[in-house]
N, C-alpha and C positions, 0 to 999 in steps of 0.2 A: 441257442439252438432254436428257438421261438421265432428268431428274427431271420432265421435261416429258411425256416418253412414258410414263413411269409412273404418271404424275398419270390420261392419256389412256384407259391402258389399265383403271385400276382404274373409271375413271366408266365406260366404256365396259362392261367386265364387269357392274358395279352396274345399269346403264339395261337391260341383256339379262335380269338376272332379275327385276330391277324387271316387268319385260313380262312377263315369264315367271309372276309368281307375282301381277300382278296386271293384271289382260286388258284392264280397261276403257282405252278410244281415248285418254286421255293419256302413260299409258306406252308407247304406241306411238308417238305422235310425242318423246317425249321419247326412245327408243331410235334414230328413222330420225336425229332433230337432233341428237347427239353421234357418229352415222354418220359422218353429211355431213360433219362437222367437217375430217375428212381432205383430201378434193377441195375444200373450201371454205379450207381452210389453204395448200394448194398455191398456188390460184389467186387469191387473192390477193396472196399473197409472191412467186411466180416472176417477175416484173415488176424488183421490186425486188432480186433475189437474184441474176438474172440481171448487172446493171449495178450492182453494187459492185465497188470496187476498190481497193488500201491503198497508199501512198507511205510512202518512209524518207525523212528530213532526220534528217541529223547532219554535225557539224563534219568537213574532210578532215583539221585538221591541232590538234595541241592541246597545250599542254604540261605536261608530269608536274605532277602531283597537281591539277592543274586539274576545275573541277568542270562535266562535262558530261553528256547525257544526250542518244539518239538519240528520235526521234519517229516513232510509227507513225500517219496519217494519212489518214482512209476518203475516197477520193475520191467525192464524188457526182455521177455522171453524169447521174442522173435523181433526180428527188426520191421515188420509189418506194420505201414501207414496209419495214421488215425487223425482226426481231425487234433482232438485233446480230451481231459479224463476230468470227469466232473467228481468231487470227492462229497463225502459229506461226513464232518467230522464232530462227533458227539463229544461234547467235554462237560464231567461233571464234579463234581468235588463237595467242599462243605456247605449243603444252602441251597445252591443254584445247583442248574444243566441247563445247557446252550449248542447249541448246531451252530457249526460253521460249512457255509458251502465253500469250495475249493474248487478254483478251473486251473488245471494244469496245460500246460503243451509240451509235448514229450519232443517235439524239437528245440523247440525255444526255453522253455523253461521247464525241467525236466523234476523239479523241486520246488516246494512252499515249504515256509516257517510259518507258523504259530506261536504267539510268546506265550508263555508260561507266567502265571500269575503269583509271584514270589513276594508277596505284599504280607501274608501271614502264615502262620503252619499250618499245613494238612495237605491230604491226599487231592492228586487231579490226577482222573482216569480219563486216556484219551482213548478214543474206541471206532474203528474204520467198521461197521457193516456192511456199508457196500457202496461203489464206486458206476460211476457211468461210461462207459468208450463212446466217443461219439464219432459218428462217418465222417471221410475226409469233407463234404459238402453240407455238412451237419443236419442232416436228415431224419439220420436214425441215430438212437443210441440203444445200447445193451447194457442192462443190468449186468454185475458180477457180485456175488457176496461175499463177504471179506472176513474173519474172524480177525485182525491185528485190534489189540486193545495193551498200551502203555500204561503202566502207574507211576506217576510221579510222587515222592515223598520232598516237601519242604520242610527242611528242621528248624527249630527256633534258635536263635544264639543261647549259649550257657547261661543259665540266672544263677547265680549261687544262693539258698536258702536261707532264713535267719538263724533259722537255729540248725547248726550241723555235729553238736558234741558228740551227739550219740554215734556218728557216723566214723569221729576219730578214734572213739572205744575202741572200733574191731579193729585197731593196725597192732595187736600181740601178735608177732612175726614165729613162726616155728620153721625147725629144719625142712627143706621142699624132697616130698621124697622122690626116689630115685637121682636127686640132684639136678643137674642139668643147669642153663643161664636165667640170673635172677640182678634184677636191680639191686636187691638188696642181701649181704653176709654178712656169715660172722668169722672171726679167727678162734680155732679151738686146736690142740692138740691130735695127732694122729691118732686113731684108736685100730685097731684092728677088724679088717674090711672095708675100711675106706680105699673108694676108688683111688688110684692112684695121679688121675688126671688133675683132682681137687686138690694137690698141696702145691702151697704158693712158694716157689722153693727160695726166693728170695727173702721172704721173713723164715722159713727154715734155718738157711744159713746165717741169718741175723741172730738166733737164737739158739742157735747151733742144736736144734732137734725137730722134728718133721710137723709142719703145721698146715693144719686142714684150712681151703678155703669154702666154708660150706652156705650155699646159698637158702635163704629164707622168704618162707609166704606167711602169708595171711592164714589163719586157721579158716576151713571151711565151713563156717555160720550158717546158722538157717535164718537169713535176711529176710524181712519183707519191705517194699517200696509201695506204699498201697495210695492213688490217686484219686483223686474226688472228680466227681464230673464239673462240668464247667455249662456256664450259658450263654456267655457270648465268645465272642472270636476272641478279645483281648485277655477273659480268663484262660481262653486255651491257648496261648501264644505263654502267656505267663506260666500256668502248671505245667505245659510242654518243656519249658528253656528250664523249671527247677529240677524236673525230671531227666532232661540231658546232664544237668549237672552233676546230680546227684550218679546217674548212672558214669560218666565218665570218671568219677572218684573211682565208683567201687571198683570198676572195669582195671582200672589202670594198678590197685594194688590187689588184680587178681581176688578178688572178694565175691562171688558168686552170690547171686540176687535171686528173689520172686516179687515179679509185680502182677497186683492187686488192681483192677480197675471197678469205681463205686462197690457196689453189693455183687458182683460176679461171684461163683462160687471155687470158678476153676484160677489158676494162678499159669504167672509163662515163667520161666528158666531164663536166667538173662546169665551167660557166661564171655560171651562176645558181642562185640557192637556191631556184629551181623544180625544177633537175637535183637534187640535194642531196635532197631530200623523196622524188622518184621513184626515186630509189636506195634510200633507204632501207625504202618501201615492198616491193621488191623484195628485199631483203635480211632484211629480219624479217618479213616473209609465207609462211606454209605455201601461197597459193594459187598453183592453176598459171595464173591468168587474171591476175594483176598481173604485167608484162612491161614491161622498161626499156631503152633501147638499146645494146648493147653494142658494142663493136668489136675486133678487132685492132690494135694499132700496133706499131711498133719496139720491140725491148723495153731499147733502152735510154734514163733517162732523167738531166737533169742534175742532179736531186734525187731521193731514196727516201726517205721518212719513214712508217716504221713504226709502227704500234698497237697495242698487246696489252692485256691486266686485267693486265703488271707493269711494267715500266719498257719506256719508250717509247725505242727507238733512230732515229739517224739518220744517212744515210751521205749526203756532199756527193759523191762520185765516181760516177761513170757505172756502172752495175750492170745483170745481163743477168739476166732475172725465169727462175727456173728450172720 
């Protein structure tokens, strides 16, 4: 746009002595017609400059070293000319923050990629403020300001733990109530008020009397998962992937968790690995707008399983979180 107005102002000087050094009535309209160009540039772009607008799409969730890339996309609310849309796109994550400028043309290229840095785990917040329209003769441009802000979460791949005994403790399976579908049953005898959906009637008639097929969970444990802070990038790649691990155990035989982060007071609920991703957003995010639910509970629980970047401990006895 710099190169636009210099282009502008040099003809425009050149048309003034043009006139100036030569009188006759062309170089007089040729000086008012690179005049006008201005209020003629204006009014036709401000239509179009007015009603541009730019969208982020990129993935919420991805995993290390995977190859992604965020998209910056001009919305057209009107189909009204514009020269092209200057973006400027703030990306911050663990450590750093960096500006990228972005020149769109909404004829020719109506979309930019930005790759996503999937080299380690953590959050990168991409964040549009605001965006430039520039005149079809690139003249002028128009601020617009933008609220779109993405968070990308990279996960670590699974590490599995040194020591995990204490984690195969809690698999004492009991009957799941209300019944419903479970990985894992037992076979027992009919009793009275069982559903009738749960007899397997194929071992009934092997047995020739009515046998339950009753599915079993996990007892519901007051777990804790409690994590150590880290200080570099490779400690938190490391406690990140023991901590996916650890969570995809519990997750998978339905074992309901709280995680613990350093000396925090408050603990999160982790029941699904939708909770699981929201934590960790939270937890490898410098932003103050990603917010997770926290609570107080008891602080005692009948499992502790500790994380660190060294050797992973774990205490089966009831322990009161200091």
């Amino acid at each position: 746009m710099i190169i636009n107005r210099l282009i502008y102002a040099i003809t425009l000087v050149s048309s003034f002595f043009f006139y100036m050094l030569y009188p006759p009535w062309i170089s007089w309209y040729i000086f008012i017609l690179v005049l006008l160009m201005i209020p003629l540039d204006l009014l036709v772009s401000l239509p179009g400059m007015l009603h541009k607008s730019m969208m982020i799409f990129a993935p919420s969730v991805l995993e290390k070293d995977d190859d992604a890339a965020v998209r910056l996309v001009i919305d057209h609310i009107k189909p009204y000319p514009v020269r092209c849309v200057i973006a400027k796109l703030h990306v911050t994550g663990d450590g750093f923050s960096v500006m990228c400028t972005l020149r769109c043309s909404p004829e020719k290229d109506e979309q930019r990629e930005v790759t996503i840095d999937t080299s380690h785990s953590g959050v990168t917040v991409f964040e549009l403020k605001r965006i430039w329209a520039v005149s079809m003769l690139g003249l002028f441009s128009l601020p617009t300001k933008l609220n779109e802000k993405k968070s990308v979460l990279v996960l670590p791949p699974p590490i599995k733990p040194e020591n995990t005994t204490v984690l195969q403790q809690g698999l004492q399976l009991k009957p799941k109530p209300g019944g419903g579908f479970s990985e894992e049953h037992d076979m027992r005898a009919y009793q009275q008020g069982d559903p009738i959906r749960n007899i397997h009637w194929k071992a009934s008639a092997k047995f020739d009397t009515l046998i339950i097929r009753e599915p079993l969970v996990p007892p519901p444990n007051s777990r804790l998962v409690h994590i150590m802070p880290w200080k570099t990038i490779q400690e938190c790649d490391l406690i990140m992937g023991r901590l996916r691990w650890v969570s995809d155990f519990l997750i998978k035989w339905e074992m309901p968790f709280f995680i613990k982060y350093g000396d925090d007071v408050c603990v999160s609920e982790i029941t699904q690995e939708k909770d699981l991703v929201e934590f960790l957003c939270y937890v490898l995010s410098d932003s103050e707008n990603i917010t997770v639910k926290m609570q107080q509970v008891s602080p005692r629980f009948s499992m502790i399983f500790r994380i660190d970047a060294g050797q992973t401990t774990e205490n089966i006895k009831q322990e009161v979180i200091q």
